[in-house]
N, C-alpha and C positions, 0 to 999 in steps of 0.2 A: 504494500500500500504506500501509496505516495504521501510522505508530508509535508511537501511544500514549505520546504526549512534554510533551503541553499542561497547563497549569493555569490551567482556569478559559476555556478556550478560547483562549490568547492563543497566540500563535508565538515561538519564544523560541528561542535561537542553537543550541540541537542542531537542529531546523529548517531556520534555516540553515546548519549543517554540512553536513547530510544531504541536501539536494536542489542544494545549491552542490555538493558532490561528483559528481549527477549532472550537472549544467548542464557541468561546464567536461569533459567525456569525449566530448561529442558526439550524444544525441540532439537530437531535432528540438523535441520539445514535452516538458513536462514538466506532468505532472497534479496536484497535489497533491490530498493525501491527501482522504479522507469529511470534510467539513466541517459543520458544523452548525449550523441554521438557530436556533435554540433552546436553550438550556440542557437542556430534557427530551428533546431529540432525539438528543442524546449517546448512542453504543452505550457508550461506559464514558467516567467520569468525566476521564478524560485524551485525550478528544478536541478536534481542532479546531474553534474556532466561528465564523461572523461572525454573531450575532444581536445582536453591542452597534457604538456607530461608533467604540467605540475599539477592536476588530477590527482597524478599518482599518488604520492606520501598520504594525503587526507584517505581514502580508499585501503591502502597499506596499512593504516590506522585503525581503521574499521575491521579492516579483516585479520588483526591480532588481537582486537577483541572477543569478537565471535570464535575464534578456534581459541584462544585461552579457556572457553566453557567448554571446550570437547565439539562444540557447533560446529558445519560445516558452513563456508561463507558460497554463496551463491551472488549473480549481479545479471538483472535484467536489463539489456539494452536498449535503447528506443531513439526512434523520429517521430516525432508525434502529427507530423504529414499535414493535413488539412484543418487540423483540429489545436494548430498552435499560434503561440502568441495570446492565450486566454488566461484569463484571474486565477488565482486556485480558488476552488468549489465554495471554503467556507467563507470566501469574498462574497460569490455571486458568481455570474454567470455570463462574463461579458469579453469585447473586443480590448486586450491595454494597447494604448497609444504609442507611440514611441516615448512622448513626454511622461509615460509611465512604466517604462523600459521595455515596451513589447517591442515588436518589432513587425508589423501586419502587414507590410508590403515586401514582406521575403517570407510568408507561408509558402511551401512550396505542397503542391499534390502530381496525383496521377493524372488528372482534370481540373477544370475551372470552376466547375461547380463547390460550391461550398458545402460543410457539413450542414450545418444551418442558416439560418436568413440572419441572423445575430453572430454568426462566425465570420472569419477571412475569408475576402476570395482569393484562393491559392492560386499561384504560379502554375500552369502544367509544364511540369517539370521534359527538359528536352531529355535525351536518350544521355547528350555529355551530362546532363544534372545527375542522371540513376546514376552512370558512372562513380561521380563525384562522391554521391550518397554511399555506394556500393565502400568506397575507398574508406569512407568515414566508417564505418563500423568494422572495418580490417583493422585499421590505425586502433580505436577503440578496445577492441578483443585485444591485441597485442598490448596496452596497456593494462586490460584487465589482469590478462595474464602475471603480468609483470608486480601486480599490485595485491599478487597470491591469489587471488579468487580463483575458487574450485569446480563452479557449477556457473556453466556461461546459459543463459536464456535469452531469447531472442524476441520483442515483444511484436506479434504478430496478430495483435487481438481489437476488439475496441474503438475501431477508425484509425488506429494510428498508421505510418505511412504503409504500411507492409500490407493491411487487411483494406486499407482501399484500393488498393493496387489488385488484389485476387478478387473482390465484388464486385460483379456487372452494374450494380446499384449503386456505386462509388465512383467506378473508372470508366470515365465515357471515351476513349482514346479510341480512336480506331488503327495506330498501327502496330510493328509486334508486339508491343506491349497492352496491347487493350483487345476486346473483341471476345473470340473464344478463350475457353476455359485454360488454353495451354498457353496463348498467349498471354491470360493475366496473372495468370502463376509466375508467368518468368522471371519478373523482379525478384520474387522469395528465393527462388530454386537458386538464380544466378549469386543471390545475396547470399543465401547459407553457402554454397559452396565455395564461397569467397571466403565466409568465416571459417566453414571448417579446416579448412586450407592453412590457419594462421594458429588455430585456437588448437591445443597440444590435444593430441590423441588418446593419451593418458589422461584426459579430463573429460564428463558428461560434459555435454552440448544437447538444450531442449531450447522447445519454440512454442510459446504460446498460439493458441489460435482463435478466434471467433469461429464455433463450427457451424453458426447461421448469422443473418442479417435481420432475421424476424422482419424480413417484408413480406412472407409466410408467416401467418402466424403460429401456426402449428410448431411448434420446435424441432418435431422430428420429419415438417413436411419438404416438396422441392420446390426447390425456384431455380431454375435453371440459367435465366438470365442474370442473379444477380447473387447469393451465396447459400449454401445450404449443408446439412451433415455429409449428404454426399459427395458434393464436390472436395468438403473437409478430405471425406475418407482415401479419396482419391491424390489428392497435394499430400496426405501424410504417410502414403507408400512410396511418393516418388523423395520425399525426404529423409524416407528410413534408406535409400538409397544412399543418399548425400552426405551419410552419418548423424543423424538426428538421432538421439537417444530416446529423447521422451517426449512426446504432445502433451500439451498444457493446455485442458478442452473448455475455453470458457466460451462466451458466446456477445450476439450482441454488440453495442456501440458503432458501429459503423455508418450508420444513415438513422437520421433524425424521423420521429415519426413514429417510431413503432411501438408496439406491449410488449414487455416480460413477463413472465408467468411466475418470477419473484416469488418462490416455495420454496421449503426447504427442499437444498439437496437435487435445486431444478434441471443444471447440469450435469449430474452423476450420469446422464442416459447418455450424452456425448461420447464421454470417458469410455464409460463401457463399450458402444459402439467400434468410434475408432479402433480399443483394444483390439477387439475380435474380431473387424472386416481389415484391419491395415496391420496386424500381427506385430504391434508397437507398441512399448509401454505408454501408458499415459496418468496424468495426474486429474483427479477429480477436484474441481471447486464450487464455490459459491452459495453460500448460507449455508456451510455443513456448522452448526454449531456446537453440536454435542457431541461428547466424545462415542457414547454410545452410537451414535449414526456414522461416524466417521469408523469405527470397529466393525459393522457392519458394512459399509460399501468394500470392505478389502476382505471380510470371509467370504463374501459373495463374489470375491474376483472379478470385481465392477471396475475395479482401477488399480494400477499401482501404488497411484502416492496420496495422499491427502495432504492437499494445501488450501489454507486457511487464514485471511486476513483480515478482515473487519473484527472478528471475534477475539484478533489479536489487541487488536486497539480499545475495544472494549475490556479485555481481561488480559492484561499479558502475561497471567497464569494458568492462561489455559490447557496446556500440558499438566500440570499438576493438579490441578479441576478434573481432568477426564479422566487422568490416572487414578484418582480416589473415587470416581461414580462408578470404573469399572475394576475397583479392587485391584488395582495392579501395584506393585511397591516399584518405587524407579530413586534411582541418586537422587538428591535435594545436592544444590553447594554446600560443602563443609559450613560455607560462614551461616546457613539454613537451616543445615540438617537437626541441629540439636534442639530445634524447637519443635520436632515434630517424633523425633526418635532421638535415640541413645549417641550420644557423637561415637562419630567414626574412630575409628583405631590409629591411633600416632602413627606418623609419619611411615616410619621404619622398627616395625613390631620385631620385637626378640623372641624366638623359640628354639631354645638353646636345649631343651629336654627329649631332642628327639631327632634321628636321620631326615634327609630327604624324603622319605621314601615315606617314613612314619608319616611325618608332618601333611603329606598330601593326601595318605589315608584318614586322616580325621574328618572325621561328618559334619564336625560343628566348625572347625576354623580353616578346611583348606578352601585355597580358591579355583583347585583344578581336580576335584574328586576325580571327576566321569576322566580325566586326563590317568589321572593314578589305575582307575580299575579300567582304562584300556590298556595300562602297560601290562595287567597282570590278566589280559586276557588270550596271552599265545606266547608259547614257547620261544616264539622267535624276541620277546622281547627279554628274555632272562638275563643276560649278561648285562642289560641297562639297570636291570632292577638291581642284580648283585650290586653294582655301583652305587644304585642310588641308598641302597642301603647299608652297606660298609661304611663302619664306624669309624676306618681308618683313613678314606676316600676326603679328598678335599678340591671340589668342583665348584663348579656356578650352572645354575639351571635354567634357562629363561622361558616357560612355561606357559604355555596360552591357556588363560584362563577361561572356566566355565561354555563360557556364551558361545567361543570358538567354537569348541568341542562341539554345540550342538547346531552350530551352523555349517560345519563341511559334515556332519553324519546326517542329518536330515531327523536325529531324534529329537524328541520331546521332553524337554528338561520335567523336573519332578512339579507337582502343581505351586506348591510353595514352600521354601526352603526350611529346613526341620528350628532353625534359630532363627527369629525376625528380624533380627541386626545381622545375619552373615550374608553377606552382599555376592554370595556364587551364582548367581543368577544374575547377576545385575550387572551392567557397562560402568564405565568408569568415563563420567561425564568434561573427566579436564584433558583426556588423551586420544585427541582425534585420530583417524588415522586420513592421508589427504592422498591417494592416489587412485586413480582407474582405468578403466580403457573401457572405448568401445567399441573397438576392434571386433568383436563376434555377436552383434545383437540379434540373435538368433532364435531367444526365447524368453517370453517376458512370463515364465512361472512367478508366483509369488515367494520371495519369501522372509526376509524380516528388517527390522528396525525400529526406528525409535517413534514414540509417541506422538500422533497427529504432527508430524515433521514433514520430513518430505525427504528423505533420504534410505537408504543409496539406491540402485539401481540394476537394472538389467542382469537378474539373476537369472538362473536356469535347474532343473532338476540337478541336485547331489550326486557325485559319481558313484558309480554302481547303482542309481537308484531311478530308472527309466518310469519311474511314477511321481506325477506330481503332488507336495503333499499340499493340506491347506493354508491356507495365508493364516501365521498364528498372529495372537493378540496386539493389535494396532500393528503390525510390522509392515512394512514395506519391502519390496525386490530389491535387492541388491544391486548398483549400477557395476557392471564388469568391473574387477580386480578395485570396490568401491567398498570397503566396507566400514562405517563408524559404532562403537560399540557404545550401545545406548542401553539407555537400562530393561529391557524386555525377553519374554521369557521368547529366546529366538527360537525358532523349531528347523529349518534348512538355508541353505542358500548353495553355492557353488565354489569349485575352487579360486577361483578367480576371486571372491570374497572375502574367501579368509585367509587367504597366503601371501606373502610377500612376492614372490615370483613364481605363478598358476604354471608357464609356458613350459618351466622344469620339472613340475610335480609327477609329472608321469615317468620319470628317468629315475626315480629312486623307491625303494621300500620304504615301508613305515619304521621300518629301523631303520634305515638312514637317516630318512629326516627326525627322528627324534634326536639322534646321536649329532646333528648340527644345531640342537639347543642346548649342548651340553659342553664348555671348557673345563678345563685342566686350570684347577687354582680359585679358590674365593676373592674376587674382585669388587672393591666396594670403587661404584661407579661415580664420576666427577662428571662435569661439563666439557672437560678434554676431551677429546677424538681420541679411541681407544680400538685397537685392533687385537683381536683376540682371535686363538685356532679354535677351532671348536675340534669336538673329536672326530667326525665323519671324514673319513681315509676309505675310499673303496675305489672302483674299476672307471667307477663313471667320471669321477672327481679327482681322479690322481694328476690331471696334467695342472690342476693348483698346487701341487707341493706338498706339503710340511702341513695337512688338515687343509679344511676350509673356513678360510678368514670368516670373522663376524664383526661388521663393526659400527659401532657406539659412535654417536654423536649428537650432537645437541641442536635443536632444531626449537620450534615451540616446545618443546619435550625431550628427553632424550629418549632417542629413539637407537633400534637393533637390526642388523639385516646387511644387506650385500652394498648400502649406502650410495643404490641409485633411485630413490624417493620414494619407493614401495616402502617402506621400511616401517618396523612394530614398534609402535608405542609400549615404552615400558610405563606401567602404571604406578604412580611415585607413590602412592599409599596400601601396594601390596608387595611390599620387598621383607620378606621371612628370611631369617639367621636360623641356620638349622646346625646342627652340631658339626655334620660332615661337609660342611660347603654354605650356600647363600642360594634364594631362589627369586628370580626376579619374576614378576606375573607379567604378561605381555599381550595384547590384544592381537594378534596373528600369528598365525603358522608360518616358520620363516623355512623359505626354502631356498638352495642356494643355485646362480645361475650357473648353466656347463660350458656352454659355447659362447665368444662372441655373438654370431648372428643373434642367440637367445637374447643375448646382454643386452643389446641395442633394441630389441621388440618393447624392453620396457624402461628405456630412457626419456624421459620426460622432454619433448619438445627439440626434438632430435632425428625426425622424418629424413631432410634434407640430405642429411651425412650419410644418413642411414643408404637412403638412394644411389649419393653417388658411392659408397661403397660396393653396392650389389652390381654395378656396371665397373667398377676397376678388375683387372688381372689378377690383384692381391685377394679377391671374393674365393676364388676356387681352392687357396691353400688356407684360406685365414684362420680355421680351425686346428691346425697341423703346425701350426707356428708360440712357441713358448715365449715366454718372457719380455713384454710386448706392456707398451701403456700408450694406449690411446688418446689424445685429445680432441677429444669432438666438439664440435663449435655447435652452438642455441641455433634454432632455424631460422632466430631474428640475426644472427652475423651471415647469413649466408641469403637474406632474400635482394639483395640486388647485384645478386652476380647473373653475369651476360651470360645467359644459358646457348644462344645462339654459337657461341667461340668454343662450346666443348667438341674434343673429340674423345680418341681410346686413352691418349698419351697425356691432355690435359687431364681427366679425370684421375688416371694415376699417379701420375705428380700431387695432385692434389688430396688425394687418401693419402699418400705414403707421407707426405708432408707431415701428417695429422700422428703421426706413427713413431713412436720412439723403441729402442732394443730396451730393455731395463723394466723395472717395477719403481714408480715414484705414487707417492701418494703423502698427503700432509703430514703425516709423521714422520715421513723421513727426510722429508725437508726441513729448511731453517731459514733465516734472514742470510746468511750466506749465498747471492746465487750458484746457481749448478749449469752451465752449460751443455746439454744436447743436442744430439744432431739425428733428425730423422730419417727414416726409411730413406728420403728422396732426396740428403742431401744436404738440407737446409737445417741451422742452428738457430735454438731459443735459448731462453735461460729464464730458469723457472726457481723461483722462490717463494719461499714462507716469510710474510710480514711478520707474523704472531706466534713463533713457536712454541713460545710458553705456554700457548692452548693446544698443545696435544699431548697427546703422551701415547707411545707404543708399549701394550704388554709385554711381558714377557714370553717368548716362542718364536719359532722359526717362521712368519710371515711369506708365503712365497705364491705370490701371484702369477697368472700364467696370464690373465689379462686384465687390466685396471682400468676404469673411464673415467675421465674428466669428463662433466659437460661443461664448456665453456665459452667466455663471447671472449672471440680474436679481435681485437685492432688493429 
């Protein structure tokens, strides 16, 4: 919801008042407001902007608030098209002047027509303008990016420029862009494909939409000339093409004139629709305001997500309202919880009376039971057990806790935990986790998350489990390799959801990867960048060396994993001292990557390299080659290279450039530089500003391949 709070587009502390108030109550994702690509793209002068790059910092601001609550940060884009240059709402409802900072004679639209006889008459825009447009919301995303946000949405609903442009009732143009149905889709299609192009693949990408005009009054009737659920259904398979994650099915706004049927829950029949004729996830909106109703539109498989705003503004406890209408227990903030329950357990609890192995067997205080009684459920796991339970054994365990476990199995945690203060069921509200893809949207099953939130995403049946189960309590699908662990009793989701790196998970046993949550030595962890062997040594993984690294580093959190942004939040208030070692609780399955190619599939914003990799001569041996550290450059250092000037010889110049012999990574640098010279010839020299912030563990470190992702100068 927009509140018309900005000046000049910037973000400024009612901002963050107003979405910090929701972040610390418990949803899952948090969208912020219609932002704008452009200054003329302002619905009223007191909107959000990112069209300058000092946008960025205020937004960067924003979005380390919302993930400091464990929230995921989302940010909707917008041109507000024919319907800009107007008051905010709780003004009134009129044209501002220039002399009142509008700006009415650079509206631009699809046509001249106006939304209303009390609105601008818009510019129709030429084909250079769509251009221009097109460009601003690249430029935009690419900011976004930059400003951390995780969840890009695209506002396509409501009149704004995007939905007059697809209604015959809006856009009277008659050339390729006006007329028939394909020809006034093309703005969107040409416009998402622009974004996705820019906006990292490792991040959901959804698009709002108006699925009618209600120049039909019927909601679910057609109007063929001018917009309707069908035509919806139809634009929203050709953008699950495009990479479109999610449809966001609202309705309406677009032409002046017409009824809504303003009921609760009026929308929910689009949501569902779409699902089921355009095989897409989608989000349900509008008057859902009980949490009971919003529980019910996801058992009944009517939508993926539920998103919810006025009822925010009204309550911005509404998460914690619905959670107690429907018996659910979820994290409150620490600075909260003790007014409602028992505070929480000190930071870093002591259980000094008992192994590893004990301590997870306990009913009432471990945080990984169903974790303990799968190790003790097959032979193959006995020599981790011996370990875990030798008194003489001095390890570190970093253990995904509860909710994991019952989201890569597909089972059904217990109804309610045997202690009402032991939080094994529950997320851990301060330790997001921020990566995904969506790369394979393939099946939009349901399966969990957080409370009337809206998060994550594009889940799929469990492996081994070719049946879908039900959408458990408030949860949402899972966005590919998306998962935030939020307090709800999760029942499935997919690998992609709960593991640091899915694309490997098939390449090892369940003793392997348990055996890479497990080093040699009790390490009490700092803010230092710390590299650690873990003990997984087998066939698949030898060409790493000495184990396979795990490394620690500090992010909003300090996080665990192969430290190319899939990485597990370690949860700062479940770290257990056990006699024979230390056990860190961690919100995913860490799996570690085997190959290059693999490495690069889930490098965040890294397409480019990726590309010209797979067309150099170096692609065919790249996995046959040891002790190698990559530098790969962000896709933002590389989009305005002359694509036209490549041939075999430039592209391999240009990998092997990126390509050094050796293993470098922050800890083994210092402020001293180091001179290299790569594959192709050419020397850099690489150092650490800040070496006082690392620190290497103790063990033989030995990478066979290491990535920088980096921006070149």
């Amino acid at each position: 919801m927009c509140v018309y709070s900005a000046v000049d587009g910037y973000v400024n502390d009612f901002h963050i008042a107003h979405y910090g108030s929701f972040a610390l109550k418990g949803p899952g994702l948090i969208m912020v407001e219609a932002t704008a690509v452009h200054p003329d793209a302002r619905g009223t002068p007191q909107d959000l902007g990112l069209w300058n790059d000092s946008h960025i910092p205020g937004h960067q601001r924003l979005v380390d608030i919302i993930k400091a609550q464990g929230v995921t940060p989302g940010l909707q884009l917008t041109h507000g098209g024919r319907k800009s240059s107007m008051s905010p709402p709780f003004k009134g409802d009129y044209i501002l002047t220039e002399a009142e900072k509008g700006w009415p004679d650079h509206v631009n639209g699809p046509s001249e027509n106006p939304y209303a006889a009390h609105y601008p008459k818009p510019h129709m825009m030429t084909v250079q303008d769509i251009k221009a447009t097109i460009q601003d919301f690249v430029d935009a995303t690419i900011r976004a990016d930059k400003a951390g946000v995780e969840v890009l949405e695209l506002h396509g609903a409501h009149g704004c420029l995007i939905s007059a442009f697809y209604s015959g009732n809006a856009n009277k143009r008659t050339d390729e862009y006006g007329g028939s149905f394909e020809n006034r889709i093309r703005f969107c299609l040409e416009l998402v494909k622009a974004v996705r192009a820019v906006w990292p693949v490792s991040k959901p990408f959804w698009i709002r939409l108006s699925c009618t005009d209600y120049a039909n009054p019927e909601p679910m009737g057609e109007n063929r000339d001018g917009w309707d659920i069908y035509q919806t259904i139809r634009l929203s398979k050709e953008l699950k093409k495009l990479g479109v994650d999610v449809i966001d099915c609202s309705s309406g706004g677009i032409i002046s004139g017409v009824k809504y049927p303003a009921v609760p829950m009026y929308q929910v029949q689009f949501a569902e629709a779409v699902k089921r004729e355009a095989g897409i996830a989608t989000a349900a909106v509008g008057l859902i305001v009980e949490g009971e109703d919003a529980e019910e539109i996801l058992q009944q498989n009517k939508a993926d997500y539920i998103l919810v705003g006025r009822e925010f503004l009204r309550n911005s406890a509404f998460v914690l309202v619905a959670a107690q209408a429907l018996n659910v227990d979820i994290n409150w903030p620490q600075q909260y919880a003790w007014a409602v329950k028992k505070a929480p357990q000190q930071e870093n609890s002591t259980a000094t009376n008992g192994t590893i192995l004990q301590l997870l067997n306990d009913t009432t205080t471990s945080p990984a039971l169903r974790f303990a009684q799968f190790l003790q459920s097959s032979p193959d796991y006995q020599p981790i057990i011996d370990l875990l339970s030798d008194v003489s054994s001095n390890i570190t365990l970093f253990v995904p806790f509860d909710q994991v476990y019952y989201e890569a199995t597909g089972e059904q945690p217990p109804a309610s935990p045997t202690d009402p203060n032991n939080n094994t069921t529950d997320g851990n509200t301060t330790n997001p986790t921020t990566t995904s893809s969506y790369g394979e949207p393939t099946s939009v099953t349901p399966s969990s998350s957080p409370l009337v939130s809206i998060l994550p995403f594009f889940s799929s049946t469990p492996i081994n489990s070719p049946t879908p189960q039900t959408t458990p309590l408030f949860s949402i699908p899972n966005m590919v390799n998306y998962y935030i662990p939020r307090p709800l009793n999760i029942r499935k989701a997919n690998w992609e959801s709960v593991t640091t790196n899915a694309a490997c998970v098939d390449q090892f046993s369940y003793a392997d990867i348990i055996r890479y949550h497990l080093v040699n030595g009790s390490f009490a962890l700092t803010n230092r960048t710390m590299v650690l062997d873990s003990l997984l040594v087998n066939t698949t993984i030898n060409k790493w060396g000495s184990g396979s690294p795990l490394i620690v580093q500090q992010g909003s959190n300090l996080t665990v994993g192969t430290g190319l942004g899939n990485d597990a939040h370690i949860l700062s208030n479940r770290t257990i001292q056990a006699s024979n070692g230390v056990i860190y609780v961690i919100d995913k399955i860490l799996v570690p990557p085997v190959s290059s190619a693999d490495t690069l599939k889930i490098l965040p914003n890294a397409t480019f390299f990726s590309w010209f990799l797979s067309r150099s001569s170096f692609n065919a041996t790249l996995d046959t080659n040891n002790n190698m550290t990559f530098f790969v450059p962000t896709n933002d250092a590389l989009v305005n290279i002359d694509f036209t000037v490549l041939n075999n010889e430039t592209i391999d110049n240009f990998v092997k450039s990126h390509i050094v012999p050796g293993v470098y990574y922050t800890t083994n640098l210092t402020d001293q530089p180091v001179t290299v010279n790569s594959l192709a010839g050419t020397n850099f020299t690489l150092t650490n500003p800040d070496p006082s912030n690392n620190q290497t563990a103790t063990g033989n470190t030995h990478l066979c391949f290491f990535f920088f992702l980096c921006q070149f100068k």
